[in-house]
C-alpha positions in Angstrom: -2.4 -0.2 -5.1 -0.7 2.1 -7.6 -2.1 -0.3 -10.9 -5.8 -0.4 -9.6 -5.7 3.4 -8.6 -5.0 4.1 -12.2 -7.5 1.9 -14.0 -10.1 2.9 -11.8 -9.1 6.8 -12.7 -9.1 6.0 -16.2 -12.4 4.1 -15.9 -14.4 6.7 -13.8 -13.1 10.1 -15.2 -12.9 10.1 -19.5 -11.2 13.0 -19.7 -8.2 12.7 -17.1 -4.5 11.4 -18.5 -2.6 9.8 -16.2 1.3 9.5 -16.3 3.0 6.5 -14.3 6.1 7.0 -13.3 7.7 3.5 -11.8 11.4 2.4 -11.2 9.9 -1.4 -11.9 11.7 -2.9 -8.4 11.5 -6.2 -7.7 7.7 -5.9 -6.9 6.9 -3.7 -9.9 5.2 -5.6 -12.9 4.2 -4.0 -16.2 1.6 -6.7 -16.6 -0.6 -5.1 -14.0 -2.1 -3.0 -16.6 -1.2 -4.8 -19.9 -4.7 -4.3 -20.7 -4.2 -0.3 -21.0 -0.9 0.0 -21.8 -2.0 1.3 -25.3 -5.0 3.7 -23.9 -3.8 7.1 -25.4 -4.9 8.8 -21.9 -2.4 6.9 -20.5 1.5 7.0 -20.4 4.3 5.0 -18.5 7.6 6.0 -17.8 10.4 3.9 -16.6 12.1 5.7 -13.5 12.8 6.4 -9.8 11.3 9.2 -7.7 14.3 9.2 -5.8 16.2 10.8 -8.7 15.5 14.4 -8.9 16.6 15.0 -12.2 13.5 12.9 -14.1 11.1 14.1 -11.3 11.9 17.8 -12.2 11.9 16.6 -15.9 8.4 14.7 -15.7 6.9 17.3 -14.1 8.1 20.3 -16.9 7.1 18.3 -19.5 3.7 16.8 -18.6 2.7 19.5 -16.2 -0.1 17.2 -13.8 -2.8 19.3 -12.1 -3.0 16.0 -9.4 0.0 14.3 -7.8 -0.9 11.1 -6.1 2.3 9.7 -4.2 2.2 5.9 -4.3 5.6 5.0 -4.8 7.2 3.4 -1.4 9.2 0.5 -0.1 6.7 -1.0 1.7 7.6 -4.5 3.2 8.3 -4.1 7.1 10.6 -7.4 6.9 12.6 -5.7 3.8 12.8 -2.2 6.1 14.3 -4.6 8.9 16.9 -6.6 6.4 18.2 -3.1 5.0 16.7 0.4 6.0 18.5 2.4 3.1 16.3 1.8 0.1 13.4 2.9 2.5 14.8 6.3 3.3 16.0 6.8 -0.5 12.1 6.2 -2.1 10.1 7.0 1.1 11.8 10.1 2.2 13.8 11.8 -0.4 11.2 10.3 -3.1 8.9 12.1 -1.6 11.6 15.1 -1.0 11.9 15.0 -5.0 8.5 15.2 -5.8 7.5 18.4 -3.5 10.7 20.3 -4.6 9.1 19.8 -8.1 5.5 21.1 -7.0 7.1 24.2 -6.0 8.5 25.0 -9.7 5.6 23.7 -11.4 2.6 24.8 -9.2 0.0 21.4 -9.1 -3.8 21.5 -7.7 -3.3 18.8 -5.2 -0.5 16.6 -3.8 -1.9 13.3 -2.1 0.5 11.8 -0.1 -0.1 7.9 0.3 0.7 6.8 4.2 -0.3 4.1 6.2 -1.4 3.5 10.0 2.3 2.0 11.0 3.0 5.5 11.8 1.5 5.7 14.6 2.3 2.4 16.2 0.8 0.1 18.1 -2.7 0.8 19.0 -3.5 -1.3 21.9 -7.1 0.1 22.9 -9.6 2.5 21.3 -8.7 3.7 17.6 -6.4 6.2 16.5 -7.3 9.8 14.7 -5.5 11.6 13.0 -3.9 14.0 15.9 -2.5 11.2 17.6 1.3 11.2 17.4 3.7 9.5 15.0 5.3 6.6 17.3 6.8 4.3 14.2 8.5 1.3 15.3 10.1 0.1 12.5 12.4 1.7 9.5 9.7 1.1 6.9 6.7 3.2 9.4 9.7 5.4 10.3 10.7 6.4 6.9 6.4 6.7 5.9 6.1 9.2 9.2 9.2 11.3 8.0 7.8 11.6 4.2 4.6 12.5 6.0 6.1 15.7 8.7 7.8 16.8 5.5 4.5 17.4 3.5 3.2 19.0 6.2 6.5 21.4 6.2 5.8 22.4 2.3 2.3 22.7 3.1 3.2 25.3 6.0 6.3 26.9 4.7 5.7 26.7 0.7 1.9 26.7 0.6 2.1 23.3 -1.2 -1.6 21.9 -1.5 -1.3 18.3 -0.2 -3.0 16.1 2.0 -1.8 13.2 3.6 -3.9 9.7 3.4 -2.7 7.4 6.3 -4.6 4.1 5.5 -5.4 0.5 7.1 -4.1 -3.0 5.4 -5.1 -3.2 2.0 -6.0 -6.8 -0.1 -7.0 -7.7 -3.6 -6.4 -8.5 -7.1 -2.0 -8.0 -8.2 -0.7 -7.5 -5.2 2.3 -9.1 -4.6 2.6 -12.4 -3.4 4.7 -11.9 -0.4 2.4 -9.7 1.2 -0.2 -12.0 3.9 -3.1 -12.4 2.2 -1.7 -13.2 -1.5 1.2 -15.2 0.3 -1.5 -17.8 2.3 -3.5 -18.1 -0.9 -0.8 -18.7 -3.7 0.6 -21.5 -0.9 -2.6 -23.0 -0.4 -3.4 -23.0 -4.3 0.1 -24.6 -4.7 -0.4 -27.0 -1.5 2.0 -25.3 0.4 2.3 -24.9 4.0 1.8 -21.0 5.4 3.7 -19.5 7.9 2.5 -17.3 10.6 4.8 -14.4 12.8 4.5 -15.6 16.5 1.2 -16.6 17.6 -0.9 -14.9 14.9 -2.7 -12.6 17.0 -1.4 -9.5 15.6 -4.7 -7.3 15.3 -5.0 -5.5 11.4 -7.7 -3.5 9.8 -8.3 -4.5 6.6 -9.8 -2.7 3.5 -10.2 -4.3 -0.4 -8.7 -2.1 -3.3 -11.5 -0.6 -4.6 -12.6 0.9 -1.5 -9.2 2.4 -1.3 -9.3 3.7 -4.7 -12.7 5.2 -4.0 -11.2 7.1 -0.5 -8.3 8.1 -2.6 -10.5 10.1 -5.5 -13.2 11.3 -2.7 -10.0 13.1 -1.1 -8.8 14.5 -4.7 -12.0 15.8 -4.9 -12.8 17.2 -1.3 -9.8 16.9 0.8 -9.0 20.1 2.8 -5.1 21.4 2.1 -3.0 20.0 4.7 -5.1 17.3 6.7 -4.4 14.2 7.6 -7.0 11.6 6.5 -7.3 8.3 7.9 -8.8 5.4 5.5 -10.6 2.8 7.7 -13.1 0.0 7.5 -13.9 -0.8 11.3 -12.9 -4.2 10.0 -10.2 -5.6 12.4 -9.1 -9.5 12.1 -6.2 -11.3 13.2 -3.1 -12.9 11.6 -5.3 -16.6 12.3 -8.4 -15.4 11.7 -6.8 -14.5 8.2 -5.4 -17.5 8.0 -8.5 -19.4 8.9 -10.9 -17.6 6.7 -8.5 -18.6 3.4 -8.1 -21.8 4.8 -12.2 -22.8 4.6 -12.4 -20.7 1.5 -9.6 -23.2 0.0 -10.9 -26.2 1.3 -7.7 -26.4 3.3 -6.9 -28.3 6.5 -5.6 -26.3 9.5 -2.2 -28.8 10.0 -1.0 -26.7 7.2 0.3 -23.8 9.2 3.2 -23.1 10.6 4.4 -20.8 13.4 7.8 -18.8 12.9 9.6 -16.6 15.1 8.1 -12.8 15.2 9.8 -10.4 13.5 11.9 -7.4 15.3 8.8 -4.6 16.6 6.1 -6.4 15.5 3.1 -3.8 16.4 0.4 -6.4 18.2 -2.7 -4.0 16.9 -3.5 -1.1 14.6 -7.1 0.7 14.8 -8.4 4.2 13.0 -11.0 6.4 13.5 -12.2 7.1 10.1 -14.6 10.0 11.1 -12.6 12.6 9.5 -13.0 10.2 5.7 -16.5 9.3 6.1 -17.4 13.5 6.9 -16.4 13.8 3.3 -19.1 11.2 2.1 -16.8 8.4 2.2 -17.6 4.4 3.4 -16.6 1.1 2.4 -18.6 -1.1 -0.1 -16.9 -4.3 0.8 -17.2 -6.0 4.1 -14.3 -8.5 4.6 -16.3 -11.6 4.0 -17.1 -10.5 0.3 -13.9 -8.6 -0.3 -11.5 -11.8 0.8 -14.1 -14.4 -1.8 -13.0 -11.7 -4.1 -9.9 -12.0 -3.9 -9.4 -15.6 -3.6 -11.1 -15.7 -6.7 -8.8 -13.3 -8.5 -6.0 -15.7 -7.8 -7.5 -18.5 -8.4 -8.1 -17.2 -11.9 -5.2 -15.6 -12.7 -2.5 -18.3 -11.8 -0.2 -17.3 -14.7 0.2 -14.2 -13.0 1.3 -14.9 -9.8 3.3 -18.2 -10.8 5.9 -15.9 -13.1 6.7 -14.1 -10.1 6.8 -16.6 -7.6 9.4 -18.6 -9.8 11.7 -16.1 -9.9 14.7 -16.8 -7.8 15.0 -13.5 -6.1 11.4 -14.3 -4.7 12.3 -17.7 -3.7 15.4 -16.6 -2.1 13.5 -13.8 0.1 10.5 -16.1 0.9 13.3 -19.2 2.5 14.9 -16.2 4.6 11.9 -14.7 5.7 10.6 -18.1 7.3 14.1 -19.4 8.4 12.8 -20.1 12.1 10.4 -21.8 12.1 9.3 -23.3 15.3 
């Protein structure tokens, strides 16, 4: 999200600089944006948001007028496996990075969240009043990070705005996340694996409609709402799986069912009125987004094969889909 965010910045807006600060984790990879690494409007710098010290040094130095929090643990199965890491970069990353707005005042702090906060939606769509009901550590530690924006906003009169969005899909994201997982298997004639019966219910939006929501909220986002970023485009864990599957030229025995994981939500749904007030809509319906992205892979094999050999990958993935039924 974080690597298409910035070269769509860079792209749209000639005169903005952008500084990336990264820790490089498992799922970071510089070759996301070899192609600017040497735009002088742009810098990198190796580090952790969960260290104070470089926060409060990054932001003396380069003084941004725009914060845009991307960094997070994201993977719900990693949250499950071991919580910590998702309290250190969700919560005090997060911590770090207001404390530093207050000595070096900033325009606007957008705080990246997602729709896991509020838990399972079984009916109707959620807005942005409804209350935080996370039920796992990776939602929990997202829905803390978010109540303690809200508390600089109200006690320290830190500008931010909070962005809680659906599932996002497209080119470099990493390949154990669903969509990228199902088509790097399929590409490698692999079997995919599905949590329970697959009938989990996720709304889906393709990276450069989130980069798009993202600027529109920069640019006319009230101080201290809460902005949900929605397509109306719900499909199920099959129906994902399907959809790849014909796009692949794939046969259906391929799939495998493995047991669900610990608090699996069955559905998430937004209301997206509050977004789309501001001007904002998606460009990409599924259909065209997914082609998209089944494209990108199929292109860029190189890319995704260097990660997907590396043996901490491998050892995650044959964990991940011990059971299988």
């Amino acid at each position: 999200m974080g690597s298409n965010f910035i070269r769509y910045i860079l792209s749209k807006y000639l005169r903005y600089h952008v500084v990336n600060l990264d820790k490089l984790s498992y799922a970071g990879n510089l070759d996301n944006l070899i192609d600017i690494e040497n735009n002088p409007r742009y810098k990198f710098i190796l580090g952790d948001i969960s260290d104070d010290v470089i926060v409060r040094n990054i932001f003396k130095l380069e003084r941004p007028h725009i914060v845009v929090n991307y960094a997070a643990e994201t993977l719900v199965d990693r949250s499950i496996a071991g919580p910590k890491i998702f309290v250190e970069s969700n919560i005090v990353g997060t911590q770090n990075l207001l404390e530093a707005a207050r000595e070096f005042p900033i325009k606007k702090f957008v705080q990246v969240s997602t729709d896991e906060v509020y838990g399972e939606i079984l009916s109707g769509k959620a807005p942005e009043t409804t209350v935080c009901h996370p039920r796992n550590p990776y939602a929990a530690t997202k829905a803390g990070a978010d109540h303690l924006v809200i508390s600089y906003v109200n006690t320290y009169d830190i500008p931010a705005v909070i962005t809680r969005s659906c599932n996002f899909y497209g080119p470099n994201q990493y390949p154990e996340k669903l969509i990228p997982i199902f088509i790097t298997n399929l590409l490698e004639n692999r079997e995919i694996f599905i949590h329970g019966d697959g009938g989990q219910t996720r709304e889906w939006i393709y990276t450069e409609d989130h980069c798009r929501a993202i600027d529109k909220i920069i640019q006319k986002g009230k101080i201290g709402e809460i902005y949900n970023i929605g397509t109306s485009q719900n499909r199920t864990i099959i129906q994902i799986a399907e959809i790849i599957l014909k796009l692949l030229g794939k046969d259906k025995k391929v799939m495998r069912f493995t047991k669900d994981r610990p608090g699996n939500d069955r559905r998430y749904a937004l209301n997206w009125n509050k977004l789309a007030g501001l001007g904002w809509e998606p460009m990409h319906i599924f259909d065209k987004g997914i082609r998209l992205t089944v494209d990108w892979y199929k292109k860029n094999e190189k890319w995704w094969r260097k990660i997907k050999q590396m043996p901490e990958f491998d050892e995650y993935y044959k964990h991940k889909y011990l059971n299988v039924q």
